[in-house]
TORDRENTI-761862 format. One record per residue (C-alpha): residue in one letter; x, y, z. Coordinates in steps of 0.25 Angstrom, whole numbers, plus 5000, padded with zeros to 4 digits. Layout:
BEGIN
{r a&px X&py Y&pz Z}
...
//
This chain:
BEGIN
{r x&px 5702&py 4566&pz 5738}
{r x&px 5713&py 4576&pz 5731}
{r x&px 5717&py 4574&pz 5716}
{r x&px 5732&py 4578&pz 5714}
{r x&px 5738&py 4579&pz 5699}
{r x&px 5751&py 4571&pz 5699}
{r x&px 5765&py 4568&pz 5690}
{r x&px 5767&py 4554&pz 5693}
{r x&px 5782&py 4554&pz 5685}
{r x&px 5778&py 4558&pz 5672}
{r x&px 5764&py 4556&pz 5672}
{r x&px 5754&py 4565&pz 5676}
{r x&px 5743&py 4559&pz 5685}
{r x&px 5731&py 4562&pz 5695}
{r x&px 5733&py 4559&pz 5709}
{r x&px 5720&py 4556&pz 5718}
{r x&px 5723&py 4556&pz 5732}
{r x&px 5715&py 4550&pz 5742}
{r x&px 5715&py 4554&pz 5758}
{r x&px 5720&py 4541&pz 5763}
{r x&px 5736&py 4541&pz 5764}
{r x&px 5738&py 4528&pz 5774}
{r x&px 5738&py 4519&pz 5762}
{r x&px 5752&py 4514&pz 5762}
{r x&px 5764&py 4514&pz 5770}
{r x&px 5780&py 4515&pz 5765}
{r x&px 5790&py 4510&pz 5774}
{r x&px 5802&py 4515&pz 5776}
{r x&px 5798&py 4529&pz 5777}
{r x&px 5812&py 4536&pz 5778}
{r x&px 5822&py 4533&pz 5768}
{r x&px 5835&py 4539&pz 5766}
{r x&px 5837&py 4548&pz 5754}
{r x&px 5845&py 4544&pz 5743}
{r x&px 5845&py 4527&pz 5746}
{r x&px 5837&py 4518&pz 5740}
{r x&px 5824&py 4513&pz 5750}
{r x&px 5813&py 4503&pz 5749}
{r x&px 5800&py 4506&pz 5752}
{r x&px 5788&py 4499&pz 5756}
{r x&px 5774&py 4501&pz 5755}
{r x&px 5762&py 4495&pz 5764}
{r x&px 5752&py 4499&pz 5756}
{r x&px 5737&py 4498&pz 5762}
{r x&px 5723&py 4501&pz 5759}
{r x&px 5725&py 4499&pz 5745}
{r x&px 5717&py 4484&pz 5738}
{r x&px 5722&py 4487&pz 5723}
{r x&px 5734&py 4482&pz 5715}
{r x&px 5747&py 4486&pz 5723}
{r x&px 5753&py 4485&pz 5710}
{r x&px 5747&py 4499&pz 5705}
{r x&px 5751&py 4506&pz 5717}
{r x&px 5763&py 4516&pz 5713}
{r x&px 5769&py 4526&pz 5722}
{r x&px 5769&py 4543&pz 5719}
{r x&px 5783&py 4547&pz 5724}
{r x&px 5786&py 4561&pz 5726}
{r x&px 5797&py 4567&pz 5736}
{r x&px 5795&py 4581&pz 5743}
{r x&px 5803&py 4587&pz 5734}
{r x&px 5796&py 4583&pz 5722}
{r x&px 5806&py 4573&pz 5716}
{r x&px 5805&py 4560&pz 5711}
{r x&px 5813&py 4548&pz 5716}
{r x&px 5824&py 4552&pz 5704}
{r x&px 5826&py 4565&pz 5712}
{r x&px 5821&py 4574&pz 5701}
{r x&px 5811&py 4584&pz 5705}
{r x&px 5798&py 4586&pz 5700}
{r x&px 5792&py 4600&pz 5700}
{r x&px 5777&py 4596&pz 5698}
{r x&px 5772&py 4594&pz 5711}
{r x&px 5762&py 4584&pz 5707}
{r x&px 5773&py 4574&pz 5703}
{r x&px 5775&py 4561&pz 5707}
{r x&px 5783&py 4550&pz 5704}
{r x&px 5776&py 4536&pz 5702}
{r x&px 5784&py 4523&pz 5709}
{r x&px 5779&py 4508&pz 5708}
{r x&px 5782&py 4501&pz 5720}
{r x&px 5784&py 4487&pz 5718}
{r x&px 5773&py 4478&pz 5725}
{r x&px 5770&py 4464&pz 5729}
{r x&px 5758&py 4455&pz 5725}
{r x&px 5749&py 4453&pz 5735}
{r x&px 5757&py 4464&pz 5744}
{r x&px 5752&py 4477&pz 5748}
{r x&px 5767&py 4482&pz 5748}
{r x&px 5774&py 4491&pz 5738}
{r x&px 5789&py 4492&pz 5738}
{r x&px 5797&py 4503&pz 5732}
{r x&px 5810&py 4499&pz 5732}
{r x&px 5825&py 4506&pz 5730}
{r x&px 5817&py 4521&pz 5730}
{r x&px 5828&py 4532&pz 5733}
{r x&px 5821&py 4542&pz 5739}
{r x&px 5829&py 4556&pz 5740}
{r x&px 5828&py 4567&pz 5748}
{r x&px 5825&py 4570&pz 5762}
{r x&px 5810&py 4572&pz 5763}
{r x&px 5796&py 4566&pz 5760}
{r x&px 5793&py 4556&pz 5749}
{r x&px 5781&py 4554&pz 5747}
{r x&px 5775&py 4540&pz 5740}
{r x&px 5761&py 4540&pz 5736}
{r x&px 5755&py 4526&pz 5734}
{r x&px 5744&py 4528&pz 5723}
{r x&px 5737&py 4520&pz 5711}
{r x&px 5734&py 4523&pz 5699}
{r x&px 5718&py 4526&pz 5694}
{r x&px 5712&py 4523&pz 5683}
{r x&px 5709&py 4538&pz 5679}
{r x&px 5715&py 4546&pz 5668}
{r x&px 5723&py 4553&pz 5669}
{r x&px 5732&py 4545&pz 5676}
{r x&px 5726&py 4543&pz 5693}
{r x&px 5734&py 4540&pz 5705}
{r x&px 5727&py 4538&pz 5717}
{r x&px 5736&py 4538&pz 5730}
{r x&px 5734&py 4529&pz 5741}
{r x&px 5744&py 4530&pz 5751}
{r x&px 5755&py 4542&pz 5754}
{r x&px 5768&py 4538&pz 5759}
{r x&px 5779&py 4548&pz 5762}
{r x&px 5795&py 4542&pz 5764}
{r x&px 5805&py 4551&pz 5768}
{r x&px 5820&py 4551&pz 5765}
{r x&px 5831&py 4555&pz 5774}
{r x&px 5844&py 4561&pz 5770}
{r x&px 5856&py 4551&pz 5775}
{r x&px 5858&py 4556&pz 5788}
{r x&px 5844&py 4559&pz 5790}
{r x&px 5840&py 4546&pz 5788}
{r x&px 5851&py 4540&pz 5798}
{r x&px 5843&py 4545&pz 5809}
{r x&px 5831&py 4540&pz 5814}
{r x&px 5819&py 4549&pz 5823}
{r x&px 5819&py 4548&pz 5837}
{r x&px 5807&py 4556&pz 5845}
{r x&px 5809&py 4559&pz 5859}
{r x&px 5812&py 4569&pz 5871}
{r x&px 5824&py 4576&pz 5879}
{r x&px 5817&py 4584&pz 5890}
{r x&px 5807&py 4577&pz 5902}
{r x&px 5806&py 4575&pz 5915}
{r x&px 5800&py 4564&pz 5925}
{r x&px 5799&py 4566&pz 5940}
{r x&px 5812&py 4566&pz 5942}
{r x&px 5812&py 4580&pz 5941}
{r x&px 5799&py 4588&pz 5938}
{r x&px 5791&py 4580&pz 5931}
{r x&px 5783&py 4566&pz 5932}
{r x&px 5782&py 4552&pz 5931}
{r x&px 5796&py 4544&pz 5933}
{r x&px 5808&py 4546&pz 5922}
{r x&px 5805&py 4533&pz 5915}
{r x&px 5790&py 4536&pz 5911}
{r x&px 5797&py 4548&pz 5903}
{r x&px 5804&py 4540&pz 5894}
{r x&px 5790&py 4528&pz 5891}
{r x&px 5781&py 4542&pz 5891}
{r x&px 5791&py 4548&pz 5880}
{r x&px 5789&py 4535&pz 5873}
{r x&px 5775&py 4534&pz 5872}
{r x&px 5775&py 4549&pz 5863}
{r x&px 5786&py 4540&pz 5853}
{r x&px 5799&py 4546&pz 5860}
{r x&px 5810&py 4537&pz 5855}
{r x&px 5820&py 4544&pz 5867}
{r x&px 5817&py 4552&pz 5878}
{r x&px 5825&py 4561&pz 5887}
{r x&px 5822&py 4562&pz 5903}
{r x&px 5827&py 4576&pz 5906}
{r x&px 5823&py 4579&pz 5922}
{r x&px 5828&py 4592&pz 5930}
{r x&px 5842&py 4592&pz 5933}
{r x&px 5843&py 4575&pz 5933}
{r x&px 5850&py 4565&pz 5923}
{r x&px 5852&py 4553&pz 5932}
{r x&px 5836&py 4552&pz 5935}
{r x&px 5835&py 4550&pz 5920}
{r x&px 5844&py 4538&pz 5920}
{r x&px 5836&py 4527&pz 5929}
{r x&px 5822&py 4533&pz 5922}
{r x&px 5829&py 4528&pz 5909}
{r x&px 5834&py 4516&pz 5913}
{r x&px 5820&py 4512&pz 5917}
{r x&px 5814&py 4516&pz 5903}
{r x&px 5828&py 4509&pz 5896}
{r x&px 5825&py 4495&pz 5903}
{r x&px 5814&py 4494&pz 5894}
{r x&px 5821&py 4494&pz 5881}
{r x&px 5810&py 4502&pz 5873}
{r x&px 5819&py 4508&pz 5864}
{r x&px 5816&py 4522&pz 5869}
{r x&px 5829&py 4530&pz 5871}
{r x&px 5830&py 4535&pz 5886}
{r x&px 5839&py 4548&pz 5886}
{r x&px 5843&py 4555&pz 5900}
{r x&px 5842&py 4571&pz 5902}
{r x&px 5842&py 4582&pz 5911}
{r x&px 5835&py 4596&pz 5912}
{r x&px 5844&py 4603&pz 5917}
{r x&px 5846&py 4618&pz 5924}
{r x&px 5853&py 4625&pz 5932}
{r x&px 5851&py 4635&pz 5945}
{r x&px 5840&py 4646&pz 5942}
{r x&px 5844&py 4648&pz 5927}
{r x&px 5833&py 4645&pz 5916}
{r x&px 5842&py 4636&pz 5909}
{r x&px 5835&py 4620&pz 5906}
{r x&px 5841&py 4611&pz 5899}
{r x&px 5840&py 4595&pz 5896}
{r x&px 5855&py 4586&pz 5895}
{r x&px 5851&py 4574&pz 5886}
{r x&px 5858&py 4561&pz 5888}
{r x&px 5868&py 4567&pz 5898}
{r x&px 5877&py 4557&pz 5905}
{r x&px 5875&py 4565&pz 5919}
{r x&px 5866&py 4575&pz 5923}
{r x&px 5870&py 4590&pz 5922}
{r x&px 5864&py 4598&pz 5935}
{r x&px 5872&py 4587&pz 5941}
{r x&px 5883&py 4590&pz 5935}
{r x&px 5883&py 4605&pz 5940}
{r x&px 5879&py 4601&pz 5953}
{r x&px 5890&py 4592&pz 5955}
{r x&px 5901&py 4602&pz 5948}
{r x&px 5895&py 4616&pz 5954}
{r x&px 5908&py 4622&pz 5954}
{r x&px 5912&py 4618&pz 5939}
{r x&px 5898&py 4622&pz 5935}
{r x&px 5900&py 4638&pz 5941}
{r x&px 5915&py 4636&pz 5933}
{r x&px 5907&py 4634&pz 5921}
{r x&px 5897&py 4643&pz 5923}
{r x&px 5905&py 4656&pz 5924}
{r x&px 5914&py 4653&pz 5912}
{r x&px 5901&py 4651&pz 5904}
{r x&px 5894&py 4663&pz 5908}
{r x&px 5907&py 4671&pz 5905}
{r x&px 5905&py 4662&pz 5890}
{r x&px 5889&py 4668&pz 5888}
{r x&px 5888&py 4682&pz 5885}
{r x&px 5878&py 4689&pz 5895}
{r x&px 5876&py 4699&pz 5884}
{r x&px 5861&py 4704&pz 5887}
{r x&px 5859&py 4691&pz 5897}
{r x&px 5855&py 4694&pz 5911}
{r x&px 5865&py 4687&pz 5923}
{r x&px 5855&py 4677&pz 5926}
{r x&px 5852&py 4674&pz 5909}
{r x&px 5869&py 4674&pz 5907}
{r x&px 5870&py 4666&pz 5918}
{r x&px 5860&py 4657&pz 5915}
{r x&px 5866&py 4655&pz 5899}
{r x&px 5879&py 4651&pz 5906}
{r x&px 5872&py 4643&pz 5914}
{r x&px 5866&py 4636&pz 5904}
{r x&px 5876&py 4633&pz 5895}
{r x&px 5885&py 4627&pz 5905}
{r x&px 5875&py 4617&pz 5909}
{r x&px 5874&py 4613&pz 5893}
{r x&px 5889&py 4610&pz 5896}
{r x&px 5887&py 4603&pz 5907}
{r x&px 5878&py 4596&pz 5901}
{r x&px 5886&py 4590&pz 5888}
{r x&px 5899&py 4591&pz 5896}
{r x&px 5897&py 4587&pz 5909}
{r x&px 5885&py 4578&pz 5909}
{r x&px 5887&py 4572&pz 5895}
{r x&px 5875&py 4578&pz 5889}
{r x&px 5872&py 4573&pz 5874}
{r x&px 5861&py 4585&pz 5872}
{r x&px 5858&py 4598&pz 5878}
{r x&px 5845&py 4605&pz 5876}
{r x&px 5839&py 4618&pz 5880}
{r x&px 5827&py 4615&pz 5888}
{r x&px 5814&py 4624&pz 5885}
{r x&px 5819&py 4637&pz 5883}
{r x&px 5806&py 4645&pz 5882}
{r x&px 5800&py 4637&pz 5893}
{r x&px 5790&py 4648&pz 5901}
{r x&px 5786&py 4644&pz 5915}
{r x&px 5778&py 4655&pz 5924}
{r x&px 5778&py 4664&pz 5911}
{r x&px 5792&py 4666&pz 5908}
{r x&px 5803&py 4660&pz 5902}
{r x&px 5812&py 4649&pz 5909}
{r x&px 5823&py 4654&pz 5898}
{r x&px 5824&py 4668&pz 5901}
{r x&px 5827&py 4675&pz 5885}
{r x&px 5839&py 4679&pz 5887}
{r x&px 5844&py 4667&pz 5893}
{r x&px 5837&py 4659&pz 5882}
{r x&px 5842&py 4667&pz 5869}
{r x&px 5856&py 4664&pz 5875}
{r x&px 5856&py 4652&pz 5878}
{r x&px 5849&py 4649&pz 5863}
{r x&px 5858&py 4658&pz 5856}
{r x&px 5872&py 4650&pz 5863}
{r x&px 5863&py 4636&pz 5860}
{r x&px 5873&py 4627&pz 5871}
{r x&px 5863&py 4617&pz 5868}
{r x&px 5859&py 4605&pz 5859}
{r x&px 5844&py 4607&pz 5858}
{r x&px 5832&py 4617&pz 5863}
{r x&px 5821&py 4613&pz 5867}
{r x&px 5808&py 4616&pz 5860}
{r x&px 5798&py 4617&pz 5864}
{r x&px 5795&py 4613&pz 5879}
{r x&px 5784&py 4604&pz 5876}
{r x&px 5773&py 4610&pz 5865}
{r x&px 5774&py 4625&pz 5868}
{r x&px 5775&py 4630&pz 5853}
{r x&px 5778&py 4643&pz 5858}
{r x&px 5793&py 4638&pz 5865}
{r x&px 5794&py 4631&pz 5852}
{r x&px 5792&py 4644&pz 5841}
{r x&px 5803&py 4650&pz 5850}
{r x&px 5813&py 4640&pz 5850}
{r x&px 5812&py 4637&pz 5835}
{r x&px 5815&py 4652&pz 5834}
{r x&px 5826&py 4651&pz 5841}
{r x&px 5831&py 4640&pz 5832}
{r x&px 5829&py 4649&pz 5821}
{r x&px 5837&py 4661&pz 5828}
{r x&px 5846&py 4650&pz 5831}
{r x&px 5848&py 4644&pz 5817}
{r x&px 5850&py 4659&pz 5812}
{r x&px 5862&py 4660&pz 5821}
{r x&px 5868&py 4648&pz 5815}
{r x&px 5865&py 4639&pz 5826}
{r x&px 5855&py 4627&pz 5824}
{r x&px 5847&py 4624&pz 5836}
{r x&px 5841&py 4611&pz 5839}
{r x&px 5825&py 4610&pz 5844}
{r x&px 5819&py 4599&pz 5854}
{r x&px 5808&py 4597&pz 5857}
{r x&px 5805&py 4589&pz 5872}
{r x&px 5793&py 4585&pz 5882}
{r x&px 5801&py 4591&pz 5894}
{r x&px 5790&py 4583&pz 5900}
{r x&px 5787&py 4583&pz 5915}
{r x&px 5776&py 4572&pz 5914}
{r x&px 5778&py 4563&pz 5903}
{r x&px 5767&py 4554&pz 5905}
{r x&px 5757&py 4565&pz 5901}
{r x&px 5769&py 4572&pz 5891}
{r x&px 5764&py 4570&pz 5874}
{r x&px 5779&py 4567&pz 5871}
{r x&px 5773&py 4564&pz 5857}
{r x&px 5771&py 4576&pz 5852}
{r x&px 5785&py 4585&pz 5858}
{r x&px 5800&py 4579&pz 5855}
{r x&px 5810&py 4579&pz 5849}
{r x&px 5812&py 4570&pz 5835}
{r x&px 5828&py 4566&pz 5834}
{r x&px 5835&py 4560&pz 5824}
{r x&px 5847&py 4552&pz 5828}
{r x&px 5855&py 4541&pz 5823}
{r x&px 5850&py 4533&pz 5835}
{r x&px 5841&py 4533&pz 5845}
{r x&px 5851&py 4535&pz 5857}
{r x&px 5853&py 4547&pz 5866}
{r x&px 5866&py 4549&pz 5860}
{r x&px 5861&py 4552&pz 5846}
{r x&px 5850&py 4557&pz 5851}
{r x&px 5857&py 4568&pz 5857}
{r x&px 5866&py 4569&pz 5846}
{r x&px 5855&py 4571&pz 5834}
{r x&px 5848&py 4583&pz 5842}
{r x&px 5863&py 4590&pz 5845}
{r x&px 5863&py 4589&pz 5828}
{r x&px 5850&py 4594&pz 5828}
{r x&px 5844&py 4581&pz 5823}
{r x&px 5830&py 4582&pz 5830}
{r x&px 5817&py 4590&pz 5829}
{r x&px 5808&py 4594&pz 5839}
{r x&px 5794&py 4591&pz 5837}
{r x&px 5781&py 4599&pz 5844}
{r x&px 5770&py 4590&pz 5842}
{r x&px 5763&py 4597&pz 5852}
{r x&px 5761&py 4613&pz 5852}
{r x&px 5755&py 4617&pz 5865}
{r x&px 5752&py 4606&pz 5870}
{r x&px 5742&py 4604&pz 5856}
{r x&px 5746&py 4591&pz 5847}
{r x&px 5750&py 4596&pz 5832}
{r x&px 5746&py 4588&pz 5820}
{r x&px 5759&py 4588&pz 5817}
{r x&px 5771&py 4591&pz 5825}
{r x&px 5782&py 4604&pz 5824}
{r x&px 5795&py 4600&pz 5822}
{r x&px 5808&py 4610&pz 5825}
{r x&px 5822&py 4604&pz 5819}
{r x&px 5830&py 4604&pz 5808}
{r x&px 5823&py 4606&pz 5793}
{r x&px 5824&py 4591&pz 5788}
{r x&px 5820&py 4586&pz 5801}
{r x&px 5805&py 4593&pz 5801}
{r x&px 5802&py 4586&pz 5789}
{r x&px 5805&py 4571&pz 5791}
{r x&px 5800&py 4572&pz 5806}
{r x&px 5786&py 4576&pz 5801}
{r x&px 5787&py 4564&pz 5792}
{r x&px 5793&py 4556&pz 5805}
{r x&px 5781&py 4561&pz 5812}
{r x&px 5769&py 4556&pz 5803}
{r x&px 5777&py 4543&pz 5796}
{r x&px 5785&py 4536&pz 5808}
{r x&px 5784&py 4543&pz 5823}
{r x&px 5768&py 4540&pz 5824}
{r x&px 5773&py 4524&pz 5824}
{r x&px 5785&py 4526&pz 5830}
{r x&px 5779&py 4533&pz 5841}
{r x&px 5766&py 4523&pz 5841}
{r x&px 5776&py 4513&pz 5845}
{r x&px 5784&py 4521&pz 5856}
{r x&px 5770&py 4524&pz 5862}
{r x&px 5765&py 4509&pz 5863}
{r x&px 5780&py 4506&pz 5870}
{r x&px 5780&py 4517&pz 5879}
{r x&px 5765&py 4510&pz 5885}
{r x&px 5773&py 4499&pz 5889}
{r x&px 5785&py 4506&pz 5894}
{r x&px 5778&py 4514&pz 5903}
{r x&px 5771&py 4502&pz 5906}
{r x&px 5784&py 4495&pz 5910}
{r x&px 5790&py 4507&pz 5916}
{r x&px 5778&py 4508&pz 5927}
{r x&px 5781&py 4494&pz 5932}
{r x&px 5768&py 4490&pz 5925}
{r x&px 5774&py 4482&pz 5912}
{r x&px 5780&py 4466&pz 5910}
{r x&px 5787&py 4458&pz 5900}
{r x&px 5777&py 4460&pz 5890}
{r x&px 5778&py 4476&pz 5894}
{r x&px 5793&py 4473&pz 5889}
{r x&px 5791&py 4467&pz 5877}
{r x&px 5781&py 4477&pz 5873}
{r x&px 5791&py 4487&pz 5874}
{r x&px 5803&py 4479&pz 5866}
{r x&px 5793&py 4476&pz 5857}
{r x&px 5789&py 4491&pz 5854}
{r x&px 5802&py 4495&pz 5852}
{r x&px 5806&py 4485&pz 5842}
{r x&px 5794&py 4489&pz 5834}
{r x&px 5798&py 4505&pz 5834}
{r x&px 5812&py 4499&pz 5829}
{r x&px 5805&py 4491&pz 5818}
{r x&px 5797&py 4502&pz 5815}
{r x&px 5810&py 4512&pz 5813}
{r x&px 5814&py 4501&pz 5804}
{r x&px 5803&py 4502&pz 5793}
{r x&px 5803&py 4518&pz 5792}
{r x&px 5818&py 4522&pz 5788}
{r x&px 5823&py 4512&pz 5775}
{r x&px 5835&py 4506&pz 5778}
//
């Protein structure tokens, strides 16, 4: 037991908190700064009079609901909730809270002690969202795995229900140079109606260059594009390789650049690719790089793509090496975006839980999908580093991201992914021929509770 010293408004007063913190339960947990919310409080654990229960509000930043600072940093502002005989449920009603960040609500009660005691039962953060933060919503999931339609195992459709069961609201099926084997393995997971967004992919590459890539939500596939059009291809392949300085490159490195980039316009021109993303570049098979240096500091520095990959997996060494070459990037005027992916070859042993990507779209559909990790709108999250789970999880993205997706990470995902994993038992279940009417209704049922769910943690 730790004894704080506090200023609760304008009075000065002891705090006495206990280890316990599960005492209560706010909901919503994201409010939108600036408009006014109503809050309710679950509280539990607690047999005395709910009337003297009050709240310690402070925001990150030290301010008070009025907006004022307050320089002490033992301050705290005291709120009575408003509270039902009989009920075990506060309500504070009409609170502006303003500010992106973490509020926190303490739930305390006063002791009989002088000088003043307040002994707190219950911790409950909120956080607030500027506007157009708070239009989107979180969506966990994957652009980069493979079934045995290529190189890897298990059929396409177990991907997807795998993907689910580690809380993956979409998932990508990227094989080796194939888009349309992706479409009937979707269709498959798609008759189910679970809710889970199903998004076709292709890794792509070309002849003996190093280049790998994945095309997300493509309308055709791109290495059928250049086998069908061989002659077009070779066109565009030699007015782009007099458009890329060879400067220090090596013919094979220029060439391979060139090569590169025309298949990242193939791929958004041709095929209809929505996102382009820069598969594994410091992937080292047989002790060397795939990416030789050269090749991989050009194609970085011209950035022809919407998104790297980082890492390939859990390896935090690929990881430290692409975040520095964000940061060269950023210093270069150019704002790189991070994903993280499975690139999965057997997803029924893959941990899809702890490495993806976190996205926040204005929907959960392939199209805003695509369009929030172009406009950098994603982090990618490293719950894993080599191969050992992390108490907490490293996210790379854009400052005011890291932040809330730790807060998303301990106040909503652990539900939200409790749910996808109970539905993914019965999609899997289904999907291997094993499943009935009652398999079904499992699986609608599931998904209306994660859409329930969604409803109680952003205020309306």
């Amino acid at each position: 037991m730790k004894t704080f010293r506090l200023l609760a408004i304008t009075t000065l007063a002891t705090i006495t908190i206990t280890a316990a913190w599960g005492n209560a339960e706010i909901l919503p947990k994201i409010c939108e700064s600036g408009k006014n919310a109503n809050f309710t409080i679950e509280v539990t654990n607690y047999n005395g009079p709910m009337q003297d229960l009050r709240i310690l509000y402070i925001s990150q930043d030290g301010k008070f609901l009025d907006g004022k600072y307050h320089h002490d940093r033992k301050a705290f502002e005291v709120l009575t909730p408003e509270c039902t005989s009989g009920s075990k449920t506060l309500k504070l009603n009409n609170i502006k809270l303003n500010g992106e960040g973490i509020h926190t609500m303490q739930l305390a009660i006063k002791a009989n002690t002088k000088p003043v005691e307040w002994k707190v039962i219950g911790k409950i953060p909120v956080y607030s969202l500027q506007p157009d933060l708070f239009a989107l919503r979180p969506y966990k999931g994957d652009f980069h795995a493979h079934s045995k339609n290529s190189d890897g195992a298990g059929p396409g459709f177990s991907v997807f229900a795998y993907a689910r069961r580690g809380g993956h609201d979409f998932m990508t099926l990227s094989d080796h140079r194939k888009y349309n084997t992706a479409i009937p393995e979707m269709e498959k997971v798609n008759e189910l109606n679970s809710g889970m967004l199903t998004i076709p992919g292709e890794e792509f590459h070309h002849g003996p260059t190093p280049l790998h890539s994945v095309s997300v939500n493509a309308k055709a596939g791109v290495c059928d594009w250049v086998e069908n059009n061989k002659e077009e291809f070779d066109k565009m392949l030699e007015a782009k390789m007099k458009e890329v300085p060879q400067n220090e490159l090596s013919e094979f490195d220029h060439k391979s650049v060139a090569t590169a980039e025309v298949m990242y316009d193939i791929a958004r021109e041709k095929a209809g690719a929505q996102l382009v993303i820069y598969s594994h570049p410091y992937w080292m098979p047989n002790g060397r790089y795939n990416a030789p240096t050269p090749y991989n500091k050009t194609l970085l520095d011209r950035h022809k793509f919407d998104a790297i990959e980082c890492p390939n997996g859990t390896d935090v060494e690929q990881a430290m090496k692409v975040v520095a070459d964000v940061k060269r990037l950023a210093l270069a005027g150019y704002d790189a975006t991070v994903v993280n992916v499975s690139d999965t070859h057997n997803a029924e042993k893959e941990d899809f839980a702890s490495n993806h990507t976190i996205v926040f779209a204005k929907n959960l559909n392939a199209t805003d999908i695509c369009k929030a990790v172009r406009d950098g709108m994603c982090v990618a999250t490293i719950g894993k580093v080599n191969d050992k789970p992390k108490t907490k999880p490293l996210y790379i993205g854009k400052e005011r991201l890291i932040p809330y997706s730790y807060f998303l990470s301990k106040y909503y995902f652990p539900k939200h992914d409790q749910i996808c994993n109970k539905q993914a038992k019965a999609m899997l279940k289904d999907l291997f021929g094993q499943g009935n009417a009652q398999t079904k209704t499992e699986i609608h049922d599931l998904r209306d509770q994660l859409t329930e769910y969604n409803k109680t943690i952003w205020a309306k």
